[in-house]
PyMOL commands that place a pseudoatom at each C-alpha (Angstrom):
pseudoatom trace, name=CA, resn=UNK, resi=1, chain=A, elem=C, hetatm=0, pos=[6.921, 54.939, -49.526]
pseudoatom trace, name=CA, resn=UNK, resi=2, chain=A, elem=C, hetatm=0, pos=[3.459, 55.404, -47.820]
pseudoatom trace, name=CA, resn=UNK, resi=3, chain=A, elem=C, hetatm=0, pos=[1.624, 54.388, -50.939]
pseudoatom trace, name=CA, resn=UNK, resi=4, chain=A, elem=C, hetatm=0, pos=[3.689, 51.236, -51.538]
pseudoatom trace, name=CA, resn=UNK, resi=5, chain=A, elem=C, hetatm=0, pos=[2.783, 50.235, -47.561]
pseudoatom trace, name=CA, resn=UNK, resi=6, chain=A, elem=C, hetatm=0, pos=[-0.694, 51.507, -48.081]
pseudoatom trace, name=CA, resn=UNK, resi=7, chain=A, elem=C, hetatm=0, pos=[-1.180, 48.920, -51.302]
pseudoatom trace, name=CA, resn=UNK, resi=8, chain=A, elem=C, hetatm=0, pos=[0.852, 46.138, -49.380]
pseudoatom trace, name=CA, resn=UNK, resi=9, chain=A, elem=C, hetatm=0, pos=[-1.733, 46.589, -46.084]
pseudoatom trace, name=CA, resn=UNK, resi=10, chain=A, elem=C, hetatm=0, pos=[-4.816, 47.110, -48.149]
pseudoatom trace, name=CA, resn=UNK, resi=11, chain=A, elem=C, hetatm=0, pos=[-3.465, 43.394, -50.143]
pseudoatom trace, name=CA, resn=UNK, resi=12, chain=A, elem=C, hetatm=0, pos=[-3.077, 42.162, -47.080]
pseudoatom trace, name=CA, resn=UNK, resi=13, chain=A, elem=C, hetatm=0, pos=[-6.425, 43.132, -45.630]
pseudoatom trace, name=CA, resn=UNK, resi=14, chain=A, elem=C, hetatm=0, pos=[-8.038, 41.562, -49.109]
pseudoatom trace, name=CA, resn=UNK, resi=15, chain=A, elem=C, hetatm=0, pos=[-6.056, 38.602, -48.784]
pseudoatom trace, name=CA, resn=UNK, resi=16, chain=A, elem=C, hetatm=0, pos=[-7.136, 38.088, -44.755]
pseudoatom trace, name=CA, resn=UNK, resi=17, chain=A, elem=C, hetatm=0, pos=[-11.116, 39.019, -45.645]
pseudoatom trace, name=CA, resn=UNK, resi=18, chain=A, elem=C, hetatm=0, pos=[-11.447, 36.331, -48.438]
pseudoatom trace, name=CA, resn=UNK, resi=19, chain=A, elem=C, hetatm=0, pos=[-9.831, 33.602, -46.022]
pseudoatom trace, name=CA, resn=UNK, resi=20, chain=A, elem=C, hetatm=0, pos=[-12.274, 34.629, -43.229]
pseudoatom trace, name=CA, resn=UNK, resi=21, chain=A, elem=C, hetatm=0, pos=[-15.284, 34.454, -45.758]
pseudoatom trace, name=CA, resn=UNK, resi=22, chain=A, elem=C, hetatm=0, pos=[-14.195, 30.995, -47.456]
pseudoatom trace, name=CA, resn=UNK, resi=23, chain=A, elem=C, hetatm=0, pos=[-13.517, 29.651, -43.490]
pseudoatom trace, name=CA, resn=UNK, resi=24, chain=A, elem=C, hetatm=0, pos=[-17.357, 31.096, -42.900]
pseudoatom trace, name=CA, resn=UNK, resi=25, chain=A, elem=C, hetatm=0, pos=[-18.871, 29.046, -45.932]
pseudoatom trace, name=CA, resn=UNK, resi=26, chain=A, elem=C, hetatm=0, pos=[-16.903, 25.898, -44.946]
pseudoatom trace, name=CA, resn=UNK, resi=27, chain=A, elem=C, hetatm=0, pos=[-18.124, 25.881, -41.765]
pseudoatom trace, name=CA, resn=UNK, resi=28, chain=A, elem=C, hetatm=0, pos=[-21.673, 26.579, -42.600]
pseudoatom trace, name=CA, resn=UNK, resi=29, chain=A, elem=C, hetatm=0, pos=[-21.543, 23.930, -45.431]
pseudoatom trace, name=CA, resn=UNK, resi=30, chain=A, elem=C, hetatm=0, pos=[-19.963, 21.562, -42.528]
pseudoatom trace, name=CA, resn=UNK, resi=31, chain=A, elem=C, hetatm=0, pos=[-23.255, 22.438, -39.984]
pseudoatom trace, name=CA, resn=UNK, resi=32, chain=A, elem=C, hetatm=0, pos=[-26.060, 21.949, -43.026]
pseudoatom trace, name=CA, resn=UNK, resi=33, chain=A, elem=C, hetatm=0, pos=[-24.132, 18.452, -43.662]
pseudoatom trace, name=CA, resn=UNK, resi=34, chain=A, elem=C, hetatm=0, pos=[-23.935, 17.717, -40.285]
pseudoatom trace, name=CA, resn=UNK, resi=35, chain=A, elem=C, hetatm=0, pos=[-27.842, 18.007, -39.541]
pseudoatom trace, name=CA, resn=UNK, resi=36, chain=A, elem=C, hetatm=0, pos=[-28.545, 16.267, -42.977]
pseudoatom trace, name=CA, resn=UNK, resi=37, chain=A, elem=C, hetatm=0, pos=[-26.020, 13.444, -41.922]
pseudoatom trace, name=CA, resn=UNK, resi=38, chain=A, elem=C, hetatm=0, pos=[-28.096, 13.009, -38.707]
pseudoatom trace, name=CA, resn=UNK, resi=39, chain=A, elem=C, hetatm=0, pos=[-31.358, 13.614, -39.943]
pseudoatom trace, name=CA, resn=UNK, resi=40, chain=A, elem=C, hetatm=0, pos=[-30.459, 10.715, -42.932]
pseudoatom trace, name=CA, resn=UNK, resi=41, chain=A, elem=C, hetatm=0, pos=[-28.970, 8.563, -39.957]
pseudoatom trace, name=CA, resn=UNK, resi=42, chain=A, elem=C, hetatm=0, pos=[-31.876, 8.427, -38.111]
pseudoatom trace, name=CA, resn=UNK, resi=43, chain=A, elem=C, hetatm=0, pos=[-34.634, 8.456, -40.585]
pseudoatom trace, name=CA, resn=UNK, resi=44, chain=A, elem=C, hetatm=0, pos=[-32.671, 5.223, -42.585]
pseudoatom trace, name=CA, resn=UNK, resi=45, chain=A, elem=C, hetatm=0, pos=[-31.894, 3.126, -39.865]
pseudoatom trace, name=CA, resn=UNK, resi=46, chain=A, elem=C, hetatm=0, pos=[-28.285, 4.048, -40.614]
pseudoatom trace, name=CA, resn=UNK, resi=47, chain=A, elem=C, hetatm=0, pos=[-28.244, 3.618, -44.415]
pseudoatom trace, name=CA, resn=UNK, resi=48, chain=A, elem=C, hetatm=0, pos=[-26.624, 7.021, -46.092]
pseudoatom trace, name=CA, resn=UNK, resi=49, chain=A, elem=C, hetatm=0, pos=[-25.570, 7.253, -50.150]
pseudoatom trace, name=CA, resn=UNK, resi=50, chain=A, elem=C, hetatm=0, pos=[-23.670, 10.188, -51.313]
pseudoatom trace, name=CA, resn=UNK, resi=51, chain=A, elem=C, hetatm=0, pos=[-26.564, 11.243, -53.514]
pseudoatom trace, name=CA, resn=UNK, resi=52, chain=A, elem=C, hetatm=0, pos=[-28.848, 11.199, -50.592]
pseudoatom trace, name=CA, resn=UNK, resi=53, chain=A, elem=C, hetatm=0, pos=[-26.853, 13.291, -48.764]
pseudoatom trace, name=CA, resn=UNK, resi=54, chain=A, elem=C, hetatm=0, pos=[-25.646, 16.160, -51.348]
pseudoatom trace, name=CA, resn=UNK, resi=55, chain=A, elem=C, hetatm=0, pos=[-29.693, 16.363, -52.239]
pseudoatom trace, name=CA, resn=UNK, resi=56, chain=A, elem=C, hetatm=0, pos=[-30.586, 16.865, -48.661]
pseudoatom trace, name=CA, resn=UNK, resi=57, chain=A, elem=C, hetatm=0, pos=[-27.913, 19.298, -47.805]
pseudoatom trace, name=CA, resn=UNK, resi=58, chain=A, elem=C, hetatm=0, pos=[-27.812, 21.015, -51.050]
pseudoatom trace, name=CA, resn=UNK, resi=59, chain=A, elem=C, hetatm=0, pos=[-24.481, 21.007, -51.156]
pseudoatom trace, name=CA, resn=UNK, resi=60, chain=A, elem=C, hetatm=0, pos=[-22.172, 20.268, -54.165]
pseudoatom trace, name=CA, resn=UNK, resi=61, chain=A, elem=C, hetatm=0, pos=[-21.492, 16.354, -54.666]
pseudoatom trace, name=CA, resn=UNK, resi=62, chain=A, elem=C, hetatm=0, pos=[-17.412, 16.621, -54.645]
pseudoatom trace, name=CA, resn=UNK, resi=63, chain=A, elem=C, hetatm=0, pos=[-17.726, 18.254, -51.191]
pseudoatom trace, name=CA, resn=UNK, resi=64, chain=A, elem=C, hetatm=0, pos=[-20.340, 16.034, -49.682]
pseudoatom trace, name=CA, resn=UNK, resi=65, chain=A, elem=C, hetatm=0, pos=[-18.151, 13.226, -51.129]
pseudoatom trace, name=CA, resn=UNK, resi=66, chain=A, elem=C, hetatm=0, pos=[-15.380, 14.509, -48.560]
pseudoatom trace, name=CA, resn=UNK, resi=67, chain=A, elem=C, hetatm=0, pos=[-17.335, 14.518, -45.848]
pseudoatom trace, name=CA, resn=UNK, resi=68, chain=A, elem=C, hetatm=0, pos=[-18.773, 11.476, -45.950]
pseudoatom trace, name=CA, resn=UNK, resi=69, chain=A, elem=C, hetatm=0, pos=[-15.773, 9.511, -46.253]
pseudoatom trace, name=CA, resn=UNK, resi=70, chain=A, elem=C, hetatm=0, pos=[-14.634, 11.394, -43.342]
pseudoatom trace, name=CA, resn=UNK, resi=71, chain=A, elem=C, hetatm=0, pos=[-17.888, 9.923, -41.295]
pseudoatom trace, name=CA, resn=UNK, resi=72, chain=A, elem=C, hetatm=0, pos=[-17.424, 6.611, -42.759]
pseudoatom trace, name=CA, resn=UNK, resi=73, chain=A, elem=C, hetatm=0, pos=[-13.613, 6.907, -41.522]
pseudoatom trace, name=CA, resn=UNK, resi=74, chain=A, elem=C, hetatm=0, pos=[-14.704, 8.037, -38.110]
pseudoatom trace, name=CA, resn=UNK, resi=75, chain=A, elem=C, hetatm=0, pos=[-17.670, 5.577, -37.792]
pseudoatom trace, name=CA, resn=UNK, resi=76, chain=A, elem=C, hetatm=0, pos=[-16.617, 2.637, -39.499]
pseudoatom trace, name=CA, resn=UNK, resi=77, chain=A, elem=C, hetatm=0, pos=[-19.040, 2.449, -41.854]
pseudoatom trace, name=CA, resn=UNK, resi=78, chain=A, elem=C, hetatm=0, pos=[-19.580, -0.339, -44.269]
pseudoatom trace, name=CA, resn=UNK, resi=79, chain=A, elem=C, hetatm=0, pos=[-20.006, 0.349, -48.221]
pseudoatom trace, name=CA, resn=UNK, resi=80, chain=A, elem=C, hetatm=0, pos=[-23.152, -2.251, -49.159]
pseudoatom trace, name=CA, resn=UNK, resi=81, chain=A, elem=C, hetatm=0, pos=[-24.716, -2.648, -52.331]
pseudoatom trace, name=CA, resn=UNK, resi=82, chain=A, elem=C, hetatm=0, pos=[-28.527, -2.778, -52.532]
pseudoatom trace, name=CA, resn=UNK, resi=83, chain=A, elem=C, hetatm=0, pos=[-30.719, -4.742, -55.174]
pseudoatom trace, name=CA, resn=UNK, resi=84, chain=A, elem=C, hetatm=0, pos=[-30.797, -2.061, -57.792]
pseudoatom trace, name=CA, resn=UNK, resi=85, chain=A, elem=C, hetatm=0, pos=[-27.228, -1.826, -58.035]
pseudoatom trace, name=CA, resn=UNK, resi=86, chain=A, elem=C, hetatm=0, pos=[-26.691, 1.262, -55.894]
pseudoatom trace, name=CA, resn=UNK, resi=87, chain=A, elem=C, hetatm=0, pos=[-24.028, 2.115, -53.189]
pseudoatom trace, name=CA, resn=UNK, resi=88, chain=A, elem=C, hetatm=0, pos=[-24.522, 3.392, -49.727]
pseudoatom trace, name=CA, resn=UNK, resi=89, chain=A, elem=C, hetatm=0, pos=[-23.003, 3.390, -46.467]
pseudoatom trace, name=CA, resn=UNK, resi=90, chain=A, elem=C, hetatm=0, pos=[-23.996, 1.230, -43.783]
pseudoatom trace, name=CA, resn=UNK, resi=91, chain=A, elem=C, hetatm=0, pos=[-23.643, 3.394, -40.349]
pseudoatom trace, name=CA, resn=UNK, resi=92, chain=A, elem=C, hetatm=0, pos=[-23.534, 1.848, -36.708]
pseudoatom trace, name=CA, resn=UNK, resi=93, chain=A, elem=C, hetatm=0, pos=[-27.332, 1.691, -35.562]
pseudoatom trace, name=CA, resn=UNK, resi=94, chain=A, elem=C, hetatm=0, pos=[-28.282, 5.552, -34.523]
pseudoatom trace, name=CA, resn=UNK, resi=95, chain=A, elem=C, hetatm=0, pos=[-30.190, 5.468, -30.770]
pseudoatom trace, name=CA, resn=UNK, resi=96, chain=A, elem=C, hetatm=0, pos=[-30.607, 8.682, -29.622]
pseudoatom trace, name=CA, resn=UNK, resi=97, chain=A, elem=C, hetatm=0, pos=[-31.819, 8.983, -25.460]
pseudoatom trace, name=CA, resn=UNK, resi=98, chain=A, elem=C, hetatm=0, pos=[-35.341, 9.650, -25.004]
pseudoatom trace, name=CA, resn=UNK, resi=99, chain=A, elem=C, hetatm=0, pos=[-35.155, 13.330, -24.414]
pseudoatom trace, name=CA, resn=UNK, resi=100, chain=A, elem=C, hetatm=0, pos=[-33.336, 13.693, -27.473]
pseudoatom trace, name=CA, resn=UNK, resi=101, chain=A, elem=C, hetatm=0, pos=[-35.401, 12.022, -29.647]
pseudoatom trace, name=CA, resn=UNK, resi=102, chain=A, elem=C, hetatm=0, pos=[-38.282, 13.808, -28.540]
pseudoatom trace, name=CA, resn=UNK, resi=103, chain=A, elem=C, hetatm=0, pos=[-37.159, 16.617, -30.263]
pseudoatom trace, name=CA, resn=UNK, resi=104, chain=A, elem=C, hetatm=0, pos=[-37.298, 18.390, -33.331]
pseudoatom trace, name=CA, resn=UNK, resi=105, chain=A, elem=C, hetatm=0, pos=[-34.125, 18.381, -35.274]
for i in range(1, 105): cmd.bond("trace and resi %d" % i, "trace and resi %d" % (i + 1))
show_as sticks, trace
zoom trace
């Protein structure tokens, strides 16, 4: 009886250790996106494409893809298409407060 608990709490403790290091990468794939997001914002005048993003965050495409149409959800962003035929997301103007934008990111 001990060893069938034993193998039942040591499946557990497997089980509970992969879920805390997959909720680890997802929110350390969610900050590099974040400051990549911003960073884009800013430096584009509020022009972001998917490509843009997943090359500056180094992050895979399909997961980038999720998060930026959850930022174009949250900030209303507008899909445009530019002269050479690519997509991007038109963002609400980014003005940071002085003090802000005087630093580094």
């Amino acid at each position: 009886m001990a060893i069938i608990e034993f193998v039942i709490l040591t499946g557990l403790g497997i089980v509970l250790g992969a879920f805390i290091v997959k909720m680890s990468n997802y929110r350390q794939q969610q900050r590099i996106l974040d400051d990549a997001f911003y960073r884009l914002l800013q430096l584009q005048n509020g022009k972001v494409s998917l490509i843009q993003l997943a090359a500056a965050a180094k992050v895979d495409a399909q997961i980038t893809q999720r998060y930026l149409e959850s930022q174009v959800q949250i900030f209303s962003a507008i899909l445009e298409i530019d002269e050479q035929g690519d997509t991007f997301y038109r963002f609400p103007k980014l003005s940071l407060p002085p003090i802000l934008d005087q630093q580094q990111w």
